[in-house]
C-alpha positions as CSV (number, residue, x, y, z in Angstrom):
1,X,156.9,217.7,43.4
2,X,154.7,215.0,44.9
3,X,158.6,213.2,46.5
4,X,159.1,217.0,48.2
5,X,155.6,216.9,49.8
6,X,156.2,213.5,51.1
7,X,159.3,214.9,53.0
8,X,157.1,217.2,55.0
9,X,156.3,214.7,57.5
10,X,160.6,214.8,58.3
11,X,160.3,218.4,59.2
12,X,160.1,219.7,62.1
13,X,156.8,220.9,61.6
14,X,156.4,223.4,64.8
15,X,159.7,224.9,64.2
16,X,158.5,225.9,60.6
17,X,155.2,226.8,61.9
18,X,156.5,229.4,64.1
19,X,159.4,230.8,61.9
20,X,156.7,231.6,59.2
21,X,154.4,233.2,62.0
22,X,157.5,235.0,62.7
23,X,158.3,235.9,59.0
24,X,154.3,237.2,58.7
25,X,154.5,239.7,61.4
26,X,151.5,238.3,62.7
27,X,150.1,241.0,64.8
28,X,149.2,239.0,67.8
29,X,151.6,236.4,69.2
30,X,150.2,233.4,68.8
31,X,149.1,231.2,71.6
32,X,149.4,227.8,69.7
33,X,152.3,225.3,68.8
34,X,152.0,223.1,65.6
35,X,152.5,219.3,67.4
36,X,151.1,215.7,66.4
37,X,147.6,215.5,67.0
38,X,146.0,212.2,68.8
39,X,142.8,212.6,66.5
40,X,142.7,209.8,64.6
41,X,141.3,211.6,61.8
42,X,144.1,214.8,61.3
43,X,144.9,214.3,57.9
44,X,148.4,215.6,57.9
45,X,148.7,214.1,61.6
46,X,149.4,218.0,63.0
47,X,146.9,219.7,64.6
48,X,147.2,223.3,66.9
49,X,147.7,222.9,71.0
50,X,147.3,225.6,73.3
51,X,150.3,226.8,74.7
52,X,148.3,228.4,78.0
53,X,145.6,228.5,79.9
54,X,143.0,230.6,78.1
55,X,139.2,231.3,78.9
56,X,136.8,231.7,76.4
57,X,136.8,234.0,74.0
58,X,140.1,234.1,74.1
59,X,142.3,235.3,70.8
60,X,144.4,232.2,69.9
61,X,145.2,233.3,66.4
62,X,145.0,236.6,64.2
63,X,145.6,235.9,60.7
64,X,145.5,238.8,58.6
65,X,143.8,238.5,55.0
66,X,146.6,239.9,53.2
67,X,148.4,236.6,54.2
68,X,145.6,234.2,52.6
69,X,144.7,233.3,49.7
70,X,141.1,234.5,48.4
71,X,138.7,234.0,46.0
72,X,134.8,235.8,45.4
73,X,131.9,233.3,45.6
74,X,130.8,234.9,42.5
75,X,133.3,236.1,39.3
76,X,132.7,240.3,39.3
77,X,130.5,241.3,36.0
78,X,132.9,243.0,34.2
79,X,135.3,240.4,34.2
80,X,132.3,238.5,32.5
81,X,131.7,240.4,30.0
82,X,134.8,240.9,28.3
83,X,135.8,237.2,28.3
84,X,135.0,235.8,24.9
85,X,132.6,233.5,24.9
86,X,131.6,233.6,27.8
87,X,132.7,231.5,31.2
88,X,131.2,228.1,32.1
89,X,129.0,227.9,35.0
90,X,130.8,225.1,36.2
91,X,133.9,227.5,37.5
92,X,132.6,227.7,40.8
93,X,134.8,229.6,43.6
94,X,136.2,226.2,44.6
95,X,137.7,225.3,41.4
96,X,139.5,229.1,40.8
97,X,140.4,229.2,44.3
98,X,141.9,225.4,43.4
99,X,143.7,227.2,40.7
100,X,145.3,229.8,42.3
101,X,146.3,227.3,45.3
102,X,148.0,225.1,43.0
103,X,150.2,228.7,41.9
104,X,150.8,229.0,44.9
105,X,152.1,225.6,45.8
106,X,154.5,226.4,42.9
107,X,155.5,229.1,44.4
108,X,154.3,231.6,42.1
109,X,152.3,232.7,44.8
110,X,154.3,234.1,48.2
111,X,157.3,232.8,49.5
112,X,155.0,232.2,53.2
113,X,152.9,229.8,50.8
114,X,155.6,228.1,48.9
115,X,156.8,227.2,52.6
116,X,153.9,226.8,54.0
117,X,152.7,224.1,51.2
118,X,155.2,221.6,53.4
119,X,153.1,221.9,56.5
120,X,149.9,220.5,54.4
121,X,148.9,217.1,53.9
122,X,150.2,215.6,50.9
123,X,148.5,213.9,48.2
124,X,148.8,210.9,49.5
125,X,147.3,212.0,52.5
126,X,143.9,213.9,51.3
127,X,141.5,211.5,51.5
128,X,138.1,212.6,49.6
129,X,136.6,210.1,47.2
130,X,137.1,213.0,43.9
131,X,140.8,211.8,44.6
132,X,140.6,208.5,43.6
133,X,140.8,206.2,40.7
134,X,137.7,204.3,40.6
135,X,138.6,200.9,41.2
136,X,139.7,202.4,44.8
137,X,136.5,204.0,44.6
138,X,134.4,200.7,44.8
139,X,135.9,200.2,48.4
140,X,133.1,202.5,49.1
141,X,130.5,200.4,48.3
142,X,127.9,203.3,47.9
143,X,127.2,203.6,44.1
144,X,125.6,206.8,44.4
145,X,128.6,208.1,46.4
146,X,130.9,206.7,43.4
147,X,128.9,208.2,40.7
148,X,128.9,211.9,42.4
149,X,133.1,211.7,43.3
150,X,133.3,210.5,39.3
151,X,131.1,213.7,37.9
152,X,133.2,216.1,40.3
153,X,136.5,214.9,37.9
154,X,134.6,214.8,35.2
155,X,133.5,219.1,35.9
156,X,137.1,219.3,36.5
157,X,138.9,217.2,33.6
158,X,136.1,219.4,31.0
159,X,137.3,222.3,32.7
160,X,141.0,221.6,32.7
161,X,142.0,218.5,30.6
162,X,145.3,219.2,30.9
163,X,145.4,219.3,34.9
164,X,143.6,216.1,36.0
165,X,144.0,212.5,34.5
166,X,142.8,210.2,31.5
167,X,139.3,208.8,32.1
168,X,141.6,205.2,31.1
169,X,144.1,206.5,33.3
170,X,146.1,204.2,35.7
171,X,145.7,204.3,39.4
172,X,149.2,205.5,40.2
173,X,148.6,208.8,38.1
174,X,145.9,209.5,40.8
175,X,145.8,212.6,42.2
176,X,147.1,215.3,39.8
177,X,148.3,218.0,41.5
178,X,145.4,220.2,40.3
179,X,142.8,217.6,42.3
180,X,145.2,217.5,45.6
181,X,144.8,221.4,45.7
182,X,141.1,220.9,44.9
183,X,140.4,218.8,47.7
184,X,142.6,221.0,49.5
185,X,140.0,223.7,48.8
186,X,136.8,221.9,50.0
187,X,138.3,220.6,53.1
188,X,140.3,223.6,54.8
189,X,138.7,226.5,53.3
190,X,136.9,229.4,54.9
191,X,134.2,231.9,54.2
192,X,135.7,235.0,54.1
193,X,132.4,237.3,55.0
194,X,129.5,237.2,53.0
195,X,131.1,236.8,49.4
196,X,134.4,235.4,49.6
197,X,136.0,232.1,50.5
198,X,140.2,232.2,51.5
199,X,143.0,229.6,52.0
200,X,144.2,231.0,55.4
201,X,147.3,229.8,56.6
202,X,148.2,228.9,60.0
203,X,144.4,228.7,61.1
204,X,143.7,225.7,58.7
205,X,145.6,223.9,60.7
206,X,143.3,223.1,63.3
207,X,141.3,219.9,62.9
208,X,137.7,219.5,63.2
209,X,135.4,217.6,65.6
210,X,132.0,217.1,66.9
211,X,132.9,218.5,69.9
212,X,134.8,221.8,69.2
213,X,136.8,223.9,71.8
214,X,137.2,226.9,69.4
215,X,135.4,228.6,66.4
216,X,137.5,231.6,63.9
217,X,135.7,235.0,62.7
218,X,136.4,236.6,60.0
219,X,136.1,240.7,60.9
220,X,135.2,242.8,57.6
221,X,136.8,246.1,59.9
222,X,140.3,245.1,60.3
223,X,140.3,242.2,57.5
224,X,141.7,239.4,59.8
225,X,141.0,235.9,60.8
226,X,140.9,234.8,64.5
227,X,140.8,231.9,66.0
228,X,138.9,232.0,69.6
229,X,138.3,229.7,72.4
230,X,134.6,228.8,73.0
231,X,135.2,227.5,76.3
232,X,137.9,227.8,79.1
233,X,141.2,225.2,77.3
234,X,144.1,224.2,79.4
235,X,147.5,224.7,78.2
236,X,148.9,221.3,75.9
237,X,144.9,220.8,75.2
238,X,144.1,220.4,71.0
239,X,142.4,223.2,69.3
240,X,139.7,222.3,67.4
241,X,136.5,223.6,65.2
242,X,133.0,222.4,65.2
243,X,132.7,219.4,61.9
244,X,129.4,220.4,61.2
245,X,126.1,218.7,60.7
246,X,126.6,217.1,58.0
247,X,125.6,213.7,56.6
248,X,128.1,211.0,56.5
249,X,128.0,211.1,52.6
250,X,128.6,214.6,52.2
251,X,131.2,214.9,55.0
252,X,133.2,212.1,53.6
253,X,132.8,213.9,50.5
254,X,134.0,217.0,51.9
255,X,136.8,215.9,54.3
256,X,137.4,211.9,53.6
257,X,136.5,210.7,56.7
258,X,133.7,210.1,59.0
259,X,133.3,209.6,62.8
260,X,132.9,206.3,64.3
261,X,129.6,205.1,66.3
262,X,126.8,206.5,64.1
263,X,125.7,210.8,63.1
264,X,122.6,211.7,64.4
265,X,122.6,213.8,61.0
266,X,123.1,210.8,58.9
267,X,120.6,210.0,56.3
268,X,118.9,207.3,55.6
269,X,119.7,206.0,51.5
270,X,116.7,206.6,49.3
271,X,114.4,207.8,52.5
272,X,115.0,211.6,53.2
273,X,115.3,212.6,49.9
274,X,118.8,213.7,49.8
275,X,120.7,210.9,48.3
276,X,122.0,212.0,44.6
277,X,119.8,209.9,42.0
278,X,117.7,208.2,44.2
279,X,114.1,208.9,44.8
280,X,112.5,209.4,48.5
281,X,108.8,206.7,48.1
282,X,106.4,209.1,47.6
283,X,103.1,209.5,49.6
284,X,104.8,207.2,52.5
285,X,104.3,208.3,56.4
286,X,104.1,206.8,59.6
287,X,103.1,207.8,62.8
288,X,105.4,208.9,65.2
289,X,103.7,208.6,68.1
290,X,103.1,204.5,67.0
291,X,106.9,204.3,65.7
292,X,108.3,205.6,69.3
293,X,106.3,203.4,71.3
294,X,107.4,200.5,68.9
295,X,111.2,201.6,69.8
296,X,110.4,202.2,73.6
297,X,109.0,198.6,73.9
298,X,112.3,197.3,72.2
299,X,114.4,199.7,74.6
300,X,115.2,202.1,71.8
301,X,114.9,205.4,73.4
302,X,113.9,207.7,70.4
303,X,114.3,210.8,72.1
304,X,117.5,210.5,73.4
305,X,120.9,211.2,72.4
306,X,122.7,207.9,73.4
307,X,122.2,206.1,70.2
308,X,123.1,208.4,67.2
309,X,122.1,205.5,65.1
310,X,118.2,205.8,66.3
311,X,118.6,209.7,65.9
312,X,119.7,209.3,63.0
313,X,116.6,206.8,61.9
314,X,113.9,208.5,63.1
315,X,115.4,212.0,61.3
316,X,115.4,210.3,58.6
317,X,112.0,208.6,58.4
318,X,108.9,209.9,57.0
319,X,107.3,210.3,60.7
320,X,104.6,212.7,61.2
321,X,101.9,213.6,63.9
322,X,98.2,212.5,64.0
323,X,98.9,209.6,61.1
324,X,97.0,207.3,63.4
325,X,94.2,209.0,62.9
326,X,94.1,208.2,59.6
327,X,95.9,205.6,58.8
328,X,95.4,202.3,60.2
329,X,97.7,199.8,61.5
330,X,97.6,197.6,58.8
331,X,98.0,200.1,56.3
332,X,101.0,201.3,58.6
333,X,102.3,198.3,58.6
334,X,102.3,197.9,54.8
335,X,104.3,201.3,54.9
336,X,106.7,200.1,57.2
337,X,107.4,197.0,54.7
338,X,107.6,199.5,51.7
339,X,110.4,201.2,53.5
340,X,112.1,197.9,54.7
341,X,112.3,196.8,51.1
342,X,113.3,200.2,50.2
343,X,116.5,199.5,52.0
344,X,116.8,196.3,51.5
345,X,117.4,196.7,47.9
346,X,120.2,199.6,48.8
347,X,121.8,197.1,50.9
348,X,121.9,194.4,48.2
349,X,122.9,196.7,45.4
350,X,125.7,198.6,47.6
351,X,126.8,196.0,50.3
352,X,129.5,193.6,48.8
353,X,131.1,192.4,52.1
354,X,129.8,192.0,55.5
355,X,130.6,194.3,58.4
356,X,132.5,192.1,61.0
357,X,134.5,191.3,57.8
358,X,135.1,195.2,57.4
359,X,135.6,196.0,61.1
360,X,138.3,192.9,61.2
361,X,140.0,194.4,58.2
362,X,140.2,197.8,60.0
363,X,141.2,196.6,63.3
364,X,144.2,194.1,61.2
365,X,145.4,197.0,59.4
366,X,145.4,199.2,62.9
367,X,147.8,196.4,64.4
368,X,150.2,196.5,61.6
369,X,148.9,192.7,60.7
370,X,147.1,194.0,57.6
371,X,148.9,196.7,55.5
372,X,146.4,199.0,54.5
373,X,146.5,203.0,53.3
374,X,144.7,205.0,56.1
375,X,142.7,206.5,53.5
376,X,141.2,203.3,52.2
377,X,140.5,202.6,56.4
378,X,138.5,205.5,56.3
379,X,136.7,204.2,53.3
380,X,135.8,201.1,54.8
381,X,134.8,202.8,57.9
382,X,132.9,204.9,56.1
383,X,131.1,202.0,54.4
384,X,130.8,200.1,58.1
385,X,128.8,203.0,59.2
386,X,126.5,203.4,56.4
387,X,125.7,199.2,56.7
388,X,125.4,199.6,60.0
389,X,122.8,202.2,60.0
390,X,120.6,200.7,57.0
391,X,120.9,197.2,59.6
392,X,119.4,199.0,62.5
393,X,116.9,200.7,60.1
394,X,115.8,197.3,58.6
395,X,115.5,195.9,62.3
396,X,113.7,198.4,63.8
397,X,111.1,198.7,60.5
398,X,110.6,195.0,60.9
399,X,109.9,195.4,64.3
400,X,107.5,198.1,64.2
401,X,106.3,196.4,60.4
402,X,105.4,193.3,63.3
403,X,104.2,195.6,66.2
404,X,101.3,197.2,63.6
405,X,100.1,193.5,62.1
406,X,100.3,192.1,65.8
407,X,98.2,195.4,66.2
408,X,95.5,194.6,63.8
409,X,95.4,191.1,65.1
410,X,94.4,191.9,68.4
411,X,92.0,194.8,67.3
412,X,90.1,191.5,65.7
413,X,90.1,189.7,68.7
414,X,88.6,192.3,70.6
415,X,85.9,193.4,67.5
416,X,85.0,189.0,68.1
């Protein structure tokens, strides 16, 4: 199974893409071809071009629903009650829509999806840390990270012992098919209205990125998804949907990659609040207005959108207006140490190598000197990002840590 989805990449991929559009009676011809895509993150290496000029708003793609594969965010009452014993909570819509993709892929589905399964990336392609043994999962180095991709296989392997691997497993049995359809799931499903989630073909082919050129709808009237232009596209230009704004750890999580040079929606470890198992310091704030003119006199520029890193920092932090007012600068500056410390441990917990040693790794393996899967790239990447971001976090809490004692030294010097 896993050998035939390793020969997809030898098809010719557009030619089957537009016999099975053919073979659908899609009602509205479609204005994209199925190419290689120059985003370094398409994880298949396809991605959807425009084969005009279109406007915006324009119809690119009509997929109708009877084509996809769908699933209810929530399992209908009756069906509840007459299964014995009940059903687990831990079911969730991902893992039965996982279920049904996997039929599908063995074609017990719909000949469209048995054909279609060789257009998707393979399982040696998906690249989301549930998919991995965990000795590939320490190339993370984000414990917290590791712990949640090893309780998602764990909700799975209770669920369905017989689909995923051995916790004493070896690395080569990783993925089963069951988790390759999984991942499929969380990373190129849609919502399908209000209480349904689908597997639409066709349309999941278009990649993601932070700066989309096209969105889909779902329309509850004539049951189809579409996929539109949001701004005027040129013909041979990519189509592609908006990422999100996600965290780094829970888009990794959801896709198994991450975009280089910071996420001005990336979280801080052990500081917003969010990070599974870790506790945000309670009671801690600093003021804003003294933290922003620490970053300005160090030519940060705090509100501005050229360094997601800072954005990213200063979302994160517990910054609030009018602290000054209360809080002095020495007890600011006591705060600022308690958060420095704060990720300072994280970094000496997590952080096993440094980050020129992980950005020369990446750039070796990108030259062919280094032979290294592209999803473990993406890992270290991944892990580059997060370092870099707890770095410039330490830096500019030292700095502003410094700025408040230098503060209280001067407000002596004035009281003398």
């Amino acid at each position: 199974f896993f050998r035939l989805r390793t020969m997809a990449i030898q098809l010719d991929a557009n030619k089957l893409f537009k016999d099975l559009i053919r073979d659908a009676n899609i009602p509205i011809q479609p204005k994209v071809d199925l190419y290689a895509s120059k985003l370094p993150n398409a994880p298949n290496g396809l991605g959807l071009f425009a084969t005009e000029n279109m406007k915006a708003d324009t119809v690119v793609l009509q997929i109708p629903v009877k084509h996809c594969i769908v699933e209810p965010r929530n399992i209908p009452q009756e069906i509840i009650d007459s299964t014995p014993g009940g059903i687990p909570d831990s079911l969730t819509w991902d893992v039965r829509l996982a279920v049904k993709m996997m039929e599908a892929s063995l074609g017990k589905w719909s000949n469209l999806w048995s054909e279609y399964g060789k257009l998707l990336p393979t399982p040696g392609q998906v690249g989301q840390p549930m998919v991995f043994h965990s000795n590939i999962l320490k190339e993370m180095q984000h414990s917290a990270a590791m712990v949640a991709a090893q309780a998602q296989q764990q909700r799975l392997r209770s669920l369905f012992p017989e689909l995923m691997p051995a916790e004493n497993a070896p690395e080569e049995i990783y993925p089963s098919q069951f988790m390759w359809c999984f991942a499929l799931v969380r990373s190129r499903s849609f919502p399908a209205g209000a209480n349904h989630y689908a597997m639409v073909p066709f349309l999941d082919m278009a990649n993601l990125s932070t700066t989309p050129n096209a969105n889909f709808e779902f329309s509850v009237q004539d049951s189809c998804f579409y996929l539109k232009t949001l701004k005027s596209v040129t013909a041979g230009t990519e189509m592609v949907l908006w990422a999100g704004e996600l965290d780094n750890r829970r888009q990794f999580a959801r896709v198994g990659w991450v975009e280089p040079g910071g996420n001005p929606h990336d979280q801080l470890p052990g500081i917003c609040g969010r990070e599974p198992g870790v506790k945000r310091p309670a009671g801690l704030a600093l003021s804003r207005k003294r933290f922003f003119d620490t970053l300005r006199k160090h030519n940060f520029k705090p509100e501005s959108d050229d360094c997601p890193y800072i954005a990213a920092i200063v979302n994160s932090l517990p910054l609030a207006e009018n602290v000054e007012k209360r809080q002095s600068p020495h007890e600011e500056s006591a705060v600022a140490q308690q958060l420095r410390k704060s990720l300072e441990a994280v970094a000496k917990q997590d952080f096993k190598t440094g980050v020129q040693d992980d950005v020369r790794r990446i750039q070796m393996a990108k030259s062919g000197q280094l032979k290294l899967d592209r999803r473990i790239q993406n890992m270290i990447l991944y892990r580059v990002e997060r370092k870099t971001l707890v770095q410039k976090a330490i830096l500019v809490l030292d700095l502003h840590e410094k700025a408040m004692a230098e503060a209280v030294v001067n407000s002596g010097m004035l009281l003398k």
